[in-house]
C-alpha positions as CSV (number, residue, x, y, z in Angstrom):
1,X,18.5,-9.2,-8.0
2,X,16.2,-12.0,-9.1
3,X,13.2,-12.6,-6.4
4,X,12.9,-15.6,-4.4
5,X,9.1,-14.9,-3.2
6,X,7.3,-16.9,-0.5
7,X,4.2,-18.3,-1.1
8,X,1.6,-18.2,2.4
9,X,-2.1,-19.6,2.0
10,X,-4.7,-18.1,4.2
11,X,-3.8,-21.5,6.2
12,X,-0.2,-20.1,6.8
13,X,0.6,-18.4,10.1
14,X,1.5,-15.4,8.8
15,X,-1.4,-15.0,7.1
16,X,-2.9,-11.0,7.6
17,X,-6.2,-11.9,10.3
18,X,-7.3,-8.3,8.6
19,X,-7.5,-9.8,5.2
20,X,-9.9,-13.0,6.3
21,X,-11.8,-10.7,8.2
22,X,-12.9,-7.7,6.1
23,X,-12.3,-9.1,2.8
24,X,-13.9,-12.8,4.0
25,X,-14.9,-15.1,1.0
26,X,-12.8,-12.2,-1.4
27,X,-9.9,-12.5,0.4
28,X,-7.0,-13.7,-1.7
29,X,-6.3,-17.4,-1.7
30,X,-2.7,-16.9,-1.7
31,X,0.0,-13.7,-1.4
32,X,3.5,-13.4,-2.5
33,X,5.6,-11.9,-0.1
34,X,9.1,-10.9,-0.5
35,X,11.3,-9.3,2.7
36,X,10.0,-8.9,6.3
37,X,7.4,-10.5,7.4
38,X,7.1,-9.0,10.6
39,X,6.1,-6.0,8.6
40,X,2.6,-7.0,8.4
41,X,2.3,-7.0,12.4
42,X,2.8,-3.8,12.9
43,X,0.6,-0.5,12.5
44,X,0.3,0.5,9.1
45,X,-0.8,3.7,7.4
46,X,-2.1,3.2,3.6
47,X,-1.2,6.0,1.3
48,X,-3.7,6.8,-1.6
49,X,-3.3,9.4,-4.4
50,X,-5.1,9.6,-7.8
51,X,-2.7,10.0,-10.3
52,X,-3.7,13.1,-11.7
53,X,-3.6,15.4,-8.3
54,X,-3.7,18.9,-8.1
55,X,-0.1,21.0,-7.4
56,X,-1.4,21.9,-3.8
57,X,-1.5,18.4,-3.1
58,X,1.5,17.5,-4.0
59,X,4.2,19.4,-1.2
60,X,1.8,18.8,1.5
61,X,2.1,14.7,0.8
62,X,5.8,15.1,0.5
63,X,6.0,16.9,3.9
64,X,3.6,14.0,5.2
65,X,5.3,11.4,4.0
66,X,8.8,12.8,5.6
67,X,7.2,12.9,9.0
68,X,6.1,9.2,8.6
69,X,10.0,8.5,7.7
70,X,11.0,10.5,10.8
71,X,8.2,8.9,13.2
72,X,9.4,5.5,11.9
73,X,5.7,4.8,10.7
74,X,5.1,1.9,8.9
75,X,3.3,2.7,4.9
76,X,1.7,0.5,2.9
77,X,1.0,1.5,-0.6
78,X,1.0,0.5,-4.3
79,X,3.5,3.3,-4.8
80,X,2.1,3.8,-8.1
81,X,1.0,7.1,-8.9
82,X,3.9,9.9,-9.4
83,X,2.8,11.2,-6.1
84,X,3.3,7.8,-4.5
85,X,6.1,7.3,-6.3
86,X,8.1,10.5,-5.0
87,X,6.9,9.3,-1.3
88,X,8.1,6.0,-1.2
89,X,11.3,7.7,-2.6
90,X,11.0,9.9,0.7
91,X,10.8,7.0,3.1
92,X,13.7,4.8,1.2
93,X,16.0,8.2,2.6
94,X,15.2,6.8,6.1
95,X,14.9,3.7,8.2
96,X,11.0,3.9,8.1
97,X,9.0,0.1,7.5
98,X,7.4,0.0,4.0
99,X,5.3,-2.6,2.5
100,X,4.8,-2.3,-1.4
101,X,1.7,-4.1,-2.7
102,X,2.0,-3.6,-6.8
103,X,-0.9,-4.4,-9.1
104,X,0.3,-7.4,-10.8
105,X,2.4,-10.6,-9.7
106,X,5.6,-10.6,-8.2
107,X,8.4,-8.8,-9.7
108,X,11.4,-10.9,-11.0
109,X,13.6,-8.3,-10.8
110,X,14.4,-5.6,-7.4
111,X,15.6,-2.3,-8.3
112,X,18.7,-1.7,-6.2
113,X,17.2,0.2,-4.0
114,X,14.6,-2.1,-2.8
115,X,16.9,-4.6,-3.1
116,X,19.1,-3.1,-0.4
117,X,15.8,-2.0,1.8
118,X,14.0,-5.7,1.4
119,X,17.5,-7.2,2.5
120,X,17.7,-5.0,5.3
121,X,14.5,-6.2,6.3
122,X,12.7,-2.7,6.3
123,X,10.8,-3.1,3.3
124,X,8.0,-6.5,2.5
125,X,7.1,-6.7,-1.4
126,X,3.4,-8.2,-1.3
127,X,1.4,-9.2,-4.1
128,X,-2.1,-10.7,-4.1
129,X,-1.5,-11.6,-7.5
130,X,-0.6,-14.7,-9.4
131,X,2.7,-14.5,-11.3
132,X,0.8,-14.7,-14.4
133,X,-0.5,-11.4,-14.1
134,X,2.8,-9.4,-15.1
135,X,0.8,-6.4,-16.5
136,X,-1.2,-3.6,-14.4
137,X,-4.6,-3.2,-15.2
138,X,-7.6,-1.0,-13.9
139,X,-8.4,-3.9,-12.8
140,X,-5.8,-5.1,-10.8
141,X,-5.2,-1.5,-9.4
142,X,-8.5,-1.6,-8.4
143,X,-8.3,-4.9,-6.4
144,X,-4.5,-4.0,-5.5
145,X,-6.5,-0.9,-3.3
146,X,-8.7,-2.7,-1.8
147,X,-6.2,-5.1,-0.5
148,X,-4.0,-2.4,0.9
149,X,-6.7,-0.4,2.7
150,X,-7.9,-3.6,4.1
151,X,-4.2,-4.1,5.5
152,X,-4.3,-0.9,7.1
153,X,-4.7,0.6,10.7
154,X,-5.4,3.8,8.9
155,X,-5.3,5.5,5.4
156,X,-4.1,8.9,4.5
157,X,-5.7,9.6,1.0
158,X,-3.5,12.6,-0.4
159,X,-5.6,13.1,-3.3
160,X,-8.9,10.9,-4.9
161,X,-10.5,12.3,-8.7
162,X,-14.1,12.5,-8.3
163,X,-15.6,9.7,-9.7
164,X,-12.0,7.4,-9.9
165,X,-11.1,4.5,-7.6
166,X,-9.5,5.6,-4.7
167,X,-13.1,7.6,-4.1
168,X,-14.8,4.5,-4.6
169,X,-12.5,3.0,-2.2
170,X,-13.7,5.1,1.0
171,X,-17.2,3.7,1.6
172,X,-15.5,0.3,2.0
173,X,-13.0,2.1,4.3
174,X,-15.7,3.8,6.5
175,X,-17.9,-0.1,6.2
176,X,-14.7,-1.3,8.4
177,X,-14.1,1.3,10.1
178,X,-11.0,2.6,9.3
179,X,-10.0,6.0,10.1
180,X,-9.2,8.7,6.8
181,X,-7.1,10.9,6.8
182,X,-5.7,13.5,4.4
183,X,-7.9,15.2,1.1
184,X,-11.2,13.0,2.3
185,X,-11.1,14.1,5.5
186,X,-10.5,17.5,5.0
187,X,-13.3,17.7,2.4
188,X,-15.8,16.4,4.5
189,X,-14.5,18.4,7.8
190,X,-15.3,21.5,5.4
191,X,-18.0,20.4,3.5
């Protein structure tokens, strides 16, 4: 299925308030948004994991990320590292609201199984990316992170390398006050 993105300006209506107001003058110009918009009204938990994670990690996430499905929790994530991956997988299996944020422009091409959750208007593709970026970067991932925690009502952060972006990403978490959940939490509940 070929894409037919909207466009929406921080002018537009639908425009994420969060976005203007912790990102301000960084906030993205303009998103590309593909599927529900009402999506981005409702409370939404960001899911973070480093792509290399430890195996102990991994099953608790997966059991996580079914109990989102079964709650009908809405997820916002790149869904880029295998962990993330195998969780959006997870929530496709229900009905659960899921917004995909990927590190590059809008795709030109659904797979079919987004296809079919993007027309039944549980799933929103959102880029903050031009279309000319068609490649992911460190870059990109990096900025792609920071516009999905600032989206969120809360993150759950299954895994984050010492050192590696989604650890960089909590002090602008705990600047807006956004509650953690997950690894970080843990480690500094124990630590």
């Amino acid at each position: 299925m070929k894409t037919g993105a909207a466009t929406i300006s921080r002018e537009h209506s639908r425009y994420p308030a969060l976005l203007l107001q912790r990102l301000r003058v960084d906030a993205p110009p303009e998103l590309s948004a593909l599927g529900n918009l009402d999506l981005l009204a409702l409370p939404k938990t960001a899911l973070f994991c480093s792509a290399r994670c430890p195996g102990n990690v991994i099953l608790p996430t997966y059991d996580q990320a079914a109990k989102w499905r079964d709650a009908g929790r809405c997820v916002i994530s790149g869904f880029h590292s295998p962990v993330e991956r195998e969780c959006l997988q997870i929530l496709l299996r229900g009905d659960t609201p899921v917004i995909l944020c990927p590190a590059r422009g809008m795709l030109e091409r659904l797979p079919a199984q987004w296809a079919i959750a993007t027309a039944g208007g549980r799933m929103l593709l959102l880029s903050c990316f031009p279309d000319t970026a068609r490649r992911v970067t460190t870059e990109l991932a990096a900025r792609r992170n920071e516009f999905v925690a600032a989206l969120a009502d809360e993150v759950y952060i299954a895994h984050a390398t010492a050192g590696g972006q989604v650890a960089g990403l909590t002090n602008r978490l705990r600047t807006w006050e956004v509650p953690i959940g997950g690894e970080i939490e843990s480690m500094k509940l124990t630590g």
